[in-house]
C-alpha positions as CSV (number, residue, x, y, z in Angstrom):
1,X,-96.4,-0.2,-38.3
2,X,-94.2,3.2,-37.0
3,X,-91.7,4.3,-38.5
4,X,-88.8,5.4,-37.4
5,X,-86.1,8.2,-38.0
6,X,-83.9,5.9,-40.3
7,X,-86.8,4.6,-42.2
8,X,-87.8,7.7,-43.8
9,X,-84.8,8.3,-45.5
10,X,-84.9,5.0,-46.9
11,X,-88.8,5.4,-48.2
12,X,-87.9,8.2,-49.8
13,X,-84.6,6.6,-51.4
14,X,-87.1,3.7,-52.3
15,X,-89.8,6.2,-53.6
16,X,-87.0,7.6,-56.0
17,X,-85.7,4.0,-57.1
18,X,-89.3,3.8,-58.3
19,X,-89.7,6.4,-60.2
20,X,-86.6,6.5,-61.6
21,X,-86.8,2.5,-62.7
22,X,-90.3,1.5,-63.0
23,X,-90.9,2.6,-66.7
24,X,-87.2,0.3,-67.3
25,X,-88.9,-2.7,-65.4
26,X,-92.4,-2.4,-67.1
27,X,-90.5,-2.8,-70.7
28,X,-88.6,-5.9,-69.6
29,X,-91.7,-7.5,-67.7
30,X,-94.5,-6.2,-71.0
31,X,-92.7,-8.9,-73.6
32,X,-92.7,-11.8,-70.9
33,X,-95.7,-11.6,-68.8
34,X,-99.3,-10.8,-71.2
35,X,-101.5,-10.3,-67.9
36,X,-101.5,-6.9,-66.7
37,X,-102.1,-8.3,-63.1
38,X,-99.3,-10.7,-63.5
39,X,-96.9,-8.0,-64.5
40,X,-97.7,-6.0,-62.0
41,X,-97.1,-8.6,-60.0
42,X,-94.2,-9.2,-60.9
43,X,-93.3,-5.4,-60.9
44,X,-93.7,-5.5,-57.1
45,X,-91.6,-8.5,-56.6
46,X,-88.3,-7.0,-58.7
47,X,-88.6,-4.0,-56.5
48,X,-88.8,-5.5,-53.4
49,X,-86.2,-8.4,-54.7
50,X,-83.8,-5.6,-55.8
51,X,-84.5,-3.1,-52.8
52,X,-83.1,-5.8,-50.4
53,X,-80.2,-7.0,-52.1
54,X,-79.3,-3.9,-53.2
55,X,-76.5,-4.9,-50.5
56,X,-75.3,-7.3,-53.3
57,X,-74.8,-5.0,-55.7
58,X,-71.1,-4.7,-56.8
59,X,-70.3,-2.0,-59.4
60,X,-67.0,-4.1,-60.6
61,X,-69.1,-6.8,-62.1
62,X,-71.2,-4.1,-64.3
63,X,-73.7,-0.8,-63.8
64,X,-77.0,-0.9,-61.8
65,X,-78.6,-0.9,-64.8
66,X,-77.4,-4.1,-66.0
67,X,-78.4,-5.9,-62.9
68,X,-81.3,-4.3,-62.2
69,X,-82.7,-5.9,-65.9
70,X,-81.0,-9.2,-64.7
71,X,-82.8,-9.5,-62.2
72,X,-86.1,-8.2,-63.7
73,X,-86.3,-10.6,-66.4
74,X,-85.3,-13.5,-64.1
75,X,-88.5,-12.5,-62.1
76,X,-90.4,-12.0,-65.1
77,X,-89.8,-15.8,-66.4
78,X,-90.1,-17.4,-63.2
79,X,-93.0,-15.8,-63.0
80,X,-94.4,-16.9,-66.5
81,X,-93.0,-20.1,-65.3
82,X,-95.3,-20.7,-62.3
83,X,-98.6,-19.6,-64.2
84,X,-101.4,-22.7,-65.4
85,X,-100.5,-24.7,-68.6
86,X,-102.9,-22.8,-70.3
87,X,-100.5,-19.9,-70.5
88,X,-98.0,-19.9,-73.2
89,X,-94.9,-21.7,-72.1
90,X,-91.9,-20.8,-72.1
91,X,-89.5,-21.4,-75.0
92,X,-87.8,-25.3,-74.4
93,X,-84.6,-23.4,-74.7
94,X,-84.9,-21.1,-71.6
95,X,-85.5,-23.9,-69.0
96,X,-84.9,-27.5,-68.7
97,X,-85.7,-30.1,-65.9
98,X,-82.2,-31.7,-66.6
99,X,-80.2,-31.2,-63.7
100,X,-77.8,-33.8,-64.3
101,X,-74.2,-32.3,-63.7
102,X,-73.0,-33.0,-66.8
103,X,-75.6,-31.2,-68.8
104,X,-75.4,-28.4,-66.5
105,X,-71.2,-28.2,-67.4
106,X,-72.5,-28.6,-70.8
107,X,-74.8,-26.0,-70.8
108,X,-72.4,-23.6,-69.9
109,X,-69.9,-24.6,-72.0
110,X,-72.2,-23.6,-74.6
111,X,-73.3,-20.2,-73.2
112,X,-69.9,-19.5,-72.8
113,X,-69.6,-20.0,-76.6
114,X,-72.2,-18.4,-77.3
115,X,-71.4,-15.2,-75.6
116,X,-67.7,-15.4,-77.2
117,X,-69.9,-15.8,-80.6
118,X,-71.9,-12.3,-79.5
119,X,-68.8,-10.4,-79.3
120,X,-67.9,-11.2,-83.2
121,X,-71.3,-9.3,-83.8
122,X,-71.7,-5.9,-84.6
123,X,-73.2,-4.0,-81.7
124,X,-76.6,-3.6,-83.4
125,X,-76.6,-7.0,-84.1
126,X,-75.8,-8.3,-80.7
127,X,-78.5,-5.7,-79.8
128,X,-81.3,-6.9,-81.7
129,X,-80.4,-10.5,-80.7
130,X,-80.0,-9.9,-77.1
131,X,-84.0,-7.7,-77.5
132,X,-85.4,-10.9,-80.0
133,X,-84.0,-14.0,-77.5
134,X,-82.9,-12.6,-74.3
135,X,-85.6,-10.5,-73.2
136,X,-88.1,-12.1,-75.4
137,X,-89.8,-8.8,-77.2
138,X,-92.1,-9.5,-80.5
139,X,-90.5,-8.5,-83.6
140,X,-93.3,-6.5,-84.2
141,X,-92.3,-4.5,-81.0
142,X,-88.5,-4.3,-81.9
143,X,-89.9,-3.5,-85.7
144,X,-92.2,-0.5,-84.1
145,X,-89.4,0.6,-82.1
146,X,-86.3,0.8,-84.3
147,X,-88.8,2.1,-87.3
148,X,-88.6,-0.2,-89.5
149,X,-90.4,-3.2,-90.6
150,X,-91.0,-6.6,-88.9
151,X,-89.9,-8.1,-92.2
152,X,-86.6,-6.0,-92.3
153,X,-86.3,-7.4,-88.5
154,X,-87.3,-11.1,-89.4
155,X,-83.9,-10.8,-92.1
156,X,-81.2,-9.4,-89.9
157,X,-82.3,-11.9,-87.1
158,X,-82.2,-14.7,-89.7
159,X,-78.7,-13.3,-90.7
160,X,-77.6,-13.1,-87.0
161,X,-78.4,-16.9,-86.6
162,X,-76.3,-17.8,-89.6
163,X,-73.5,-15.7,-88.7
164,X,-73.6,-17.3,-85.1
165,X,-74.3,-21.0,-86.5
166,X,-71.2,-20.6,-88.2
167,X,-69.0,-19.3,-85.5
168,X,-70.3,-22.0,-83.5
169,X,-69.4,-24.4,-86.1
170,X,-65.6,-23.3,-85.5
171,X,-65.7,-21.1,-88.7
172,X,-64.8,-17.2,-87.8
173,X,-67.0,-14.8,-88.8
């Protein structure tokens, strides 16, 4: 294949995306996908997904960042999705078959209430849930990370879930 003129620029815009966001995408993809083969995998299919729609990108909705992450986790678990049985599944939670239209309003009815709930939540709190359940990293990682133990991590989280079970339950926080 030749290249042309305009493409070069682009390569080289593309070369520097990589470098720049790799290390970003390797820690979102490492918790999800336990196959170094499927992560890189993976890792090749965010940065081609992301290089083009970077078209879609719209800096109202939120930074590059934030996208970017979006859409590397969504990889990441439909990857971990399509792998044999014999992989570990993926939490109930995450995905359903239920495509019913009233369970889809429902579940994001409850999303929405559930995001609402995050915002009563310190920011370190809405931190270590959104690193526990969102982007599905071990407590041992998180605990490693954030220097401190996996037990001390195992409490908050078990506080979080209270805190948020009782919002949810209509009682404020």
């Amino acid at each position: 294949m030749q290249t042309n003129e305009k493409q070069i620029p682009d390569k080289k815009r593309f070369d520097k995306f990589l470098t720049r966001y790799t290390p970003l995408m390797r820690y979102i993809i490492a918790p999800i996908l336990q196959d170094e083969r499927d992560r890189e995998e993976c890792l090749s299919d965010v940065a081609m997904r992301v290089w083009q729609n970077i078209h879609k990108f719209d800096p109202g909705k939120g930074s590059f960042t934030t996208w970017l992450t979006v859409i590397t986790r969504n990889t990441a678990l439909s990857h971990r999705n399509r792998l044999p049985p014999q992989a570990e599944p993926l939490n109930e939670s995450l995905v359903s078959d239920d495509t019913n239209p009233e369970t889809i309003l429902l579940r994001k009815e409850q999303q929405a209430e559930l995001q609402k709930a995050l915002r009563h939540l310190r920011s370190s709190e809405a931190i270590l849930f959104y690193r526990k359940y969102y982007y599905c990293q071990s407590t041992a990682q998180i605990a490693a990370e954030t220097g401190t133990t996996e037990r001390s991590i195992e409490g908050k989280l078990y506080r979080i879930r209270k805190k948020l079970q009782k919002y949810l339950k209509g009682d404020r926080l």
